[in-house]
C-alpha positions in Angstrom: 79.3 -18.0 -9.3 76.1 -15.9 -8.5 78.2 -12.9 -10.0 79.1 -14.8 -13.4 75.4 -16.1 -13.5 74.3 -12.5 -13.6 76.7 -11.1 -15.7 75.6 -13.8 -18.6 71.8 -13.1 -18.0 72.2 -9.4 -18.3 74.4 -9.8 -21.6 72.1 -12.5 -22.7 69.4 -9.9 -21.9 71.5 -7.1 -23.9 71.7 -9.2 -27.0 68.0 -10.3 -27.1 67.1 -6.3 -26.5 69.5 -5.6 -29.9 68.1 -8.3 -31.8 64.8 -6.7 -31.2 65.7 -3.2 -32.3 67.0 -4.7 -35.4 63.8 -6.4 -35.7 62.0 -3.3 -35.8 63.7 -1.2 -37.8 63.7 -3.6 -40.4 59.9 -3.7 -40.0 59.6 -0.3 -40.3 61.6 0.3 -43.3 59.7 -2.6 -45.1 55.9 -0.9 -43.7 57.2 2.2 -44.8 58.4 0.8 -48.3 55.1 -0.8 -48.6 53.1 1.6 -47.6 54.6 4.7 -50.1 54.9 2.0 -52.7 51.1 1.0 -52.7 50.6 4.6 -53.2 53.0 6.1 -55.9 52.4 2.8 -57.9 48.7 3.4 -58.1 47.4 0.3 -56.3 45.6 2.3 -53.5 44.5 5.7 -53.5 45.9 7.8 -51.3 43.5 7.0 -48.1 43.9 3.7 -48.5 47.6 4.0 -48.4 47.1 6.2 -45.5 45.1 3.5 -43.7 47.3 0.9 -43.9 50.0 2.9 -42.5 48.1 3.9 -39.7 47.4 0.0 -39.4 50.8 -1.3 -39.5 52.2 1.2 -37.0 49.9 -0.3 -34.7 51.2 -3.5 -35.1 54.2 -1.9 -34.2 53.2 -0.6 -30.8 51.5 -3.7 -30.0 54.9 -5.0 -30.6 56.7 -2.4 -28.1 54.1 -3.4 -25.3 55.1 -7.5 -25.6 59.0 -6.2 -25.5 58.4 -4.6 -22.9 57.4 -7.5 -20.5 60.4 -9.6 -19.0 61.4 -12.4 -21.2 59.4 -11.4 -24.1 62.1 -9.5 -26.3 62.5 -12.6 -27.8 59.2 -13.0 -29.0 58.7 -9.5 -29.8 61.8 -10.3 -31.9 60.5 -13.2 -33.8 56.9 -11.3 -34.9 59.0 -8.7 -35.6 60.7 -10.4 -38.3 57.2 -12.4 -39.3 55.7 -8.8 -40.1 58.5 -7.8 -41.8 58.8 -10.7 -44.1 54.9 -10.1 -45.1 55.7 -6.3 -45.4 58.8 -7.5 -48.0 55.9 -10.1 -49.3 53.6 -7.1 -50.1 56.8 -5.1 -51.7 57.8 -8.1 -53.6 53.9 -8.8 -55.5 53.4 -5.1 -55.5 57.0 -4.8 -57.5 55.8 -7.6 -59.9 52.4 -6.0 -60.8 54.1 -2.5 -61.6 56.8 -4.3 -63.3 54.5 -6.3 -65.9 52.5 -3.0 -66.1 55.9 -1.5 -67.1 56.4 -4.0 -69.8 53.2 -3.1 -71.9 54.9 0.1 -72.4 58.5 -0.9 -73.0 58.0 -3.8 -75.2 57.9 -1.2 -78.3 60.8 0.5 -76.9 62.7 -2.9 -77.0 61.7 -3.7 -80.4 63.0 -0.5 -81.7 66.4 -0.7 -80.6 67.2 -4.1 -82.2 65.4 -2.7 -85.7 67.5 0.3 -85.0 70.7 -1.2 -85.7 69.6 -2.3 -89.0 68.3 0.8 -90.4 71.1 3.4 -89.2 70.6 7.1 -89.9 66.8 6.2 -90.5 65.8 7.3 -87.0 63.6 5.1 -84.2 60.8 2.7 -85.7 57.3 3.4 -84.3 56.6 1.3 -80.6 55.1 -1.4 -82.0 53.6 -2.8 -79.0 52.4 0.4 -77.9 50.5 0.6 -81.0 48.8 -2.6 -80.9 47.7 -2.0 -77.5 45.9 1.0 -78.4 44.3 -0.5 -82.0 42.8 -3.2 -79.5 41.1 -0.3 -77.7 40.4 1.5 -80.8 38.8 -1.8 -82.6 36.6 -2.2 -79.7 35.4 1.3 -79.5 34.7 1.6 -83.0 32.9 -1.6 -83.3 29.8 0.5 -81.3 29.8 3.6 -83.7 26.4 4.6 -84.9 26.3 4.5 -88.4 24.3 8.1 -88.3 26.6 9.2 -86.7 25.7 13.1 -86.5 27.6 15.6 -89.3 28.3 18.2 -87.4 31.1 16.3 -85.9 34.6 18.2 -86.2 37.7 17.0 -86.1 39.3 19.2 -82.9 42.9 20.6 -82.2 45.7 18.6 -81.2 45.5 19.2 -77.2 41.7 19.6 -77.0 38.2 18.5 -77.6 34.9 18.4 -76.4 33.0 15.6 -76.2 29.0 14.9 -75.3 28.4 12.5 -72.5 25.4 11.2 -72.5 23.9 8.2 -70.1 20.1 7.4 -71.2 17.5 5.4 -69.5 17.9 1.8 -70.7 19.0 -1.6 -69.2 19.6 -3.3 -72.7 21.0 -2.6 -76.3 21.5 0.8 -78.0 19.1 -0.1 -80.9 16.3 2.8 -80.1 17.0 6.4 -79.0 16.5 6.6 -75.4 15.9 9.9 -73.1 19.0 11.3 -72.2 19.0 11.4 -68.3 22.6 12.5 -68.1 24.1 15.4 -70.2 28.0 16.6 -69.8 30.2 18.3 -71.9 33.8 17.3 -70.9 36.4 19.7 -72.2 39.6 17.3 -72.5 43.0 19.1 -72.9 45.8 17.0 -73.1 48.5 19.1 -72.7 47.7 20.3 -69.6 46.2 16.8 -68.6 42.9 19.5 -67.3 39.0 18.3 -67.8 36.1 20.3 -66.9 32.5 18.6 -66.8 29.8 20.8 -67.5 26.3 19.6 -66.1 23.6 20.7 -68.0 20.2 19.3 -65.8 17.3 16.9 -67.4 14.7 18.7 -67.5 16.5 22.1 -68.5 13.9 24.2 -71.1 15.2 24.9 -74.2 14.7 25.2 -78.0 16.4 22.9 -80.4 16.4 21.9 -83.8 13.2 20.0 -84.2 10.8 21.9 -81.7 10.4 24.9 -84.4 10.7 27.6 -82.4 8.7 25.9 -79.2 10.2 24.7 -76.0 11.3 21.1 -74.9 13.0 19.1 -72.1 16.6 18.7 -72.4 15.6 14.6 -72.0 13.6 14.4 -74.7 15.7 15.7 -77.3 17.5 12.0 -77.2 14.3 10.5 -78.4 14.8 12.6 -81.8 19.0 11.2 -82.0 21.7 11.9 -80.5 22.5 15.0 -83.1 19.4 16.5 -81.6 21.0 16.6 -77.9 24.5 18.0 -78.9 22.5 20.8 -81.2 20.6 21.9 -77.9 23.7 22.3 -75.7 25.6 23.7 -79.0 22.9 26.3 -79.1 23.1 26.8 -75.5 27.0 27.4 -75.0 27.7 28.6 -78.2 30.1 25.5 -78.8 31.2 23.7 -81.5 30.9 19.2 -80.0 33.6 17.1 -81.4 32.8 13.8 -80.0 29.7 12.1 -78.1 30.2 8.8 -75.6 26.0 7.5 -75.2 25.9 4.4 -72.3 22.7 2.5 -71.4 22.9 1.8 -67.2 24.4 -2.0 -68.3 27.3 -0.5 -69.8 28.2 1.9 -66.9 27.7 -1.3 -64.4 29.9 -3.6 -66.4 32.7 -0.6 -66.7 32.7 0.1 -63.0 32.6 -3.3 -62.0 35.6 -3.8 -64.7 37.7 -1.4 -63.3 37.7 -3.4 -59.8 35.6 -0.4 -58.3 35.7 3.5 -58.0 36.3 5.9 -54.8 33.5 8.6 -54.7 32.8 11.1 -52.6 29.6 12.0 -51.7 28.5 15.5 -50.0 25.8 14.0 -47.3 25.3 10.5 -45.5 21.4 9.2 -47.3 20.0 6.3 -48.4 17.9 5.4 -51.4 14.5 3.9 -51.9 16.7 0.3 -52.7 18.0 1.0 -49.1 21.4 1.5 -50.4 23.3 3.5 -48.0 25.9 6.2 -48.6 27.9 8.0 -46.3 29.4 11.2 -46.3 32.8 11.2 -47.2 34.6 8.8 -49.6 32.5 5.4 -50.6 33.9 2.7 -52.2 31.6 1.4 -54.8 30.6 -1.6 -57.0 28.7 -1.1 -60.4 25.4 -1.4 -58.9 26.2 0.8 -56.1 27.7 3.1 -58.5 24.6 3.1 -60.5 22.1 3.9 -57.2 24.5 6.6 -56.2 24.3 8.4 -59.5 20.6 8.0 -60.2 19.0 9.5 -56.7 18.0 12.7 -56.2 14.8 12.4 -54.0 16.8 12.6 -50.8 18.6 16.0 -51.4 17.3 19.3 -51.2 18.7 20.4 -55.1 17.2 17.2 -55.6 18.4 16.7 -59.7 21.4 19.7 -59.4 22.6 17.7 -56.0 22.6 14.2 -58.2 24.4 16.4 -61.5 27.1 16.8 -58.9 27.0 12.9 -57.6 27.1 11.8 -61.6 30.2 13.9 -62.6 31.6 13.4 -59.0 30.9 9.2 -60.9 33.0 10.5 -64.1 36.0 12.1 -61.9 36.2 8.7 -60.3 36.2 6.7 -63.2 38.7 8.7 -65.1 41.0 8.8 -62.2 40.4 4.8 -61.4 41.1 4.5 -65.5 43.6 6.2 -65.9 45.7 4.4 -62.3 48.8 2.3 -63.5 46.8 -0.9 -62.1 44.3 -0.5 -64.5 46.2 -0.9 -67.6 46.3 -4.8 -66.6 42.6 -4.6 -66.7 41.8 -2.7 -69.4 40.7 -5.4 -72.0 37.8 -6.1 -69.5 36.5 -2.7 -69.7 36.7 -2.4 -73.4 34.5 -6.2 -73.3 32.5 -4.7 -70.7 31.2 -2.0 -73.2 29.9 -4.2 -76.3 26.5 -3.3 -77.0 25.8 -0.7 -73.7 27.6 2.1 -75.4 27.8 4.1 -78.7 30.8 6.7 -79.8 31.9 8.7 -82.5 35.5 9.0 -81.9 38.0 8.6 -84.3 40.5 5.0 -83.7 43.2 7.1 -83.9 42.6 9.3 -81.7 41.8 6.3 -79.4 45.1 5.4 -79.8 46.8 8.6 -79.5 45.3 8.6 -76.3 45.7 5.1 -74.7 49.4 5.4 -76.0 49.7 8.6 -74.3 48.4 7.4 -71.4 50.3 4.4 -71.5 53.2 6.3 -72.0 53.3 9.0 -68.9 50.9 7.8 -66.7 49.7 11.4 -66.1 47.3 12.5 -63.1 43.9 14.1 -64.5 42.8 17.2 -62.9 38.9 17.5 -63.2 36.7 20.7 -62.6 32.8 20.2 -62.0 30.3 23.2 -62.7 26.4 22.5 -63.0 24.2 24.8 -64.5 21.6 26.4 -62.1 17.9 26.6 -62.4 14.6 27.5 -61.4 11.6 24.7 -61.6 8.1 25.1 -62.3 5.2 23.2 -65.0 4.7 24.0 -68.7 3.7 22.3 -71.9 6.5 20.8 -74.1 7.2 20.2 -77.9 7.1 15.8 -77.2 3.9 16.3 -74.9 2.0 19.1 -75.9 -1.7 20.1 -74.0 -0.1 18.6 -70.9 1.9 20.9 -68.0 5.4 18.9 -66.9 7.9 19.9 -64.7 10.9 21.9 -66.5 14.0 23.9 -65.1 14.2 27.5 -66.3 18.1 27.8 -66.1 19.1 31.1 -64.5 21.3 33.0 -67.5 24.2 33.9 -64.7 25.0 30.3 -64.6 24.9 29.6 -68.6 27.0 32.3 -68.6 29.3 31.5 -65.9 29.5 27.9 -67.7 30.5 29.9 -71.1 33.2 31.7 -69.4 34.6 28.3 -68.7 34.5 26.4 -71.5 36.3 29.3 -73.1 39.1 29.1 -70.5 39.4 25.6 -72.3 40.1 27.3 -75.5 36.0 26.3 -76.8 33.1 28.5 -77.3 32.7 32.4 -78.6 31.9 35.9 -77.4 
């Protein structure tokens, strides 16, 4: 009897041991699935992913440790299965968001085929939805044009362009023209899905259209218009600007906030005079935060070449947070959050060439940061003559150096 008693308990035992194992690699598979998922499908970036990984395969050994004690298989068993239904949970709503994402782009598609049938031999009709996807983008974008708008504007090649970005000192509207505190020239090729941000610093001394012959800061030549800031980084590169993108500090709050956040990196742990804190490594940040991050420079050493870097280190993440999968549900908001806070001069169908491009292949931007070097010191300006400021003499092996690149990107001259 005591023999047959045994017997039962030890394949009673057995089967609760199996069911456990089959527990667990079920939960596995399903973290896994989750985990690789979040990641190729854009919801997390990678470290994020990586992180939840490393957080569900604790779970599982906290899981081995309770099998482990006698008579607990079976409860290691049933959480098991709990974990793995909220792994398949994640899979499922995950699946749903990519799918509807999806959908944007194959409504066209679906359109198309049943038109095809009726005009045979006539080839595919244009993707419909595609197209009025990307006019919403393109109406909301051109709704902030400046009307004087400068004329040295080209139209550029196919898979490039170069476009001014400009971020001036103002909370509200675009009516006046602000200083220019932020001054990039992104070369955009589309081909090769490459950008390269060149940062030109604030108070860099140059010559430019309106200070006949004399010397001004780089900031100031906003005050004169927007045509007067692309002429002085023209002149300075020897580059021909196709576009420019101006945004007040509201804008860039409401578009970072819009896009649910942005991962930046940041080279040193510091904190601002609003005590926001930053540390070094990856941060993810809100629109304010965004905004402190990009505007400090009194706690580094390069103080204003050490926050060029933090502002296009900013642009990288946007870009890259814009151009995610998961943002295409979102991007509405972003083109709401920019009404009033930003003025542009490109084209609506080049908008929609992009946005349906993008919609289209989902392609991951590579971006390449260079800021121009300087040396600082005091001198009187064009805007504030009889009156020493500081400047930045910029050291002519770094404009070259910056030439040499932006001729790599096809733009530029011997």
């Amino acid at each position: 009897m005591k023999e047959k008693e045994r017997l039962y308990q030890e394949n009673n035992a057995g089967r609760k041991q199996w069911g456990y194992r089959i527990g667990m690699i079920l939960y596995m598979i399903s973290a896994a699935g989750l985990v690789l998922g979040s990641f190729r499908a854009g919801i997390f970036p990678l470290r994020y992913s990586l992180s939840l990984g490393m957080f569900l395969a604790v779970l599982g050994g906290i899981l081995t440790v309770i099998e482990r004690r006698r008579d607990a298989p079976v409860l290691a068993g049933s959480l098991a299965v709990f974990l793995t239904a909220g792994c398949l949970a994640g899979i499922f709503f995950m699946t749903r968001t990519v799918r509807m994402i999806e959908q944007v782009a194959e409504r066209g598609r679906l359109e198309s085929t049943e038109k095809a049938a009726q005009t045979a031999g006539r080839g595919a009709v244009p993707e419909k939805a595609l197209e009025k996807d990307a006019e919403k983008v393109s109406e909301k974008m051109g709704e902030e044009k400046i009307e004087n708008a400068p004329e040295n504007m080209t139209q550029p090649e196919k898979d490039s362009f170069l476009v001014y970005l400009s971020g001036v000192d103002t909370y509200d509207g675009m009516e006046e023209e602000p200083r220019s505190d932020v001054n990039i020239l992104a070369a955009v090729n589309t081909e090769t899905k490459k950008i390269l941000l060149i940062s030109t610093p604030r108070d860099s001394y140059l010559e430019f259209s309106v200070t006949e012959g004399t010397k001004d800061k780089l900031t100031h030549a906003g005050v004169y218009g927007t045509d007067v800031s692309i002429n002085a980084l023209e002149q300075l590169y020897k580059v021909k600007v196709d576009y420019y993108l101006q945004m007040n500090f509201s804008g860039f709050v409401r578009i970072v906030d819009a896009l649910g956040g942005i991962d930046v990196y940041s080279d040193y742990t510091f904190t601002t005079n609003e005590n926001e804190t930053f540390q070094q490594g990856y941060n993810w940040l809100t629109g304010e935060r965004a905004l402190a991050f990009a505007r400090e420079r009194y706690s580094f050493a390069e103080g204003d070449f050490q926050r060029a870097k933090n502002q296009m280190e900013i642009v990288r993440a946007v870009i890259q947070r814009a151009a995610s999968p998961a943002m295409l549900l979102n991007y509405n908001a972003v083109m709401e959050a920019i009404e009033g806070s930003v003025t542009v001069s490109i084209p609506e169908d080049r908008v929609r060439e992009l946005v349906k491009m993008q919609l289209s292949d989902h392609a991951q931007w590579e971006v390449e940061f260079y800021t121009v070097q300087g040396e600082g010191r005091y001198a009187e300006t064009f805007s504030i003559p009889g009156e020493e400021v500081y400047v930045v003499d910029l050291d002519p092996t770094s404009i070259e150096t910056a030439r040499q690149k932006l001729m790599q990107y096809g733009f530029g001259q011997e």
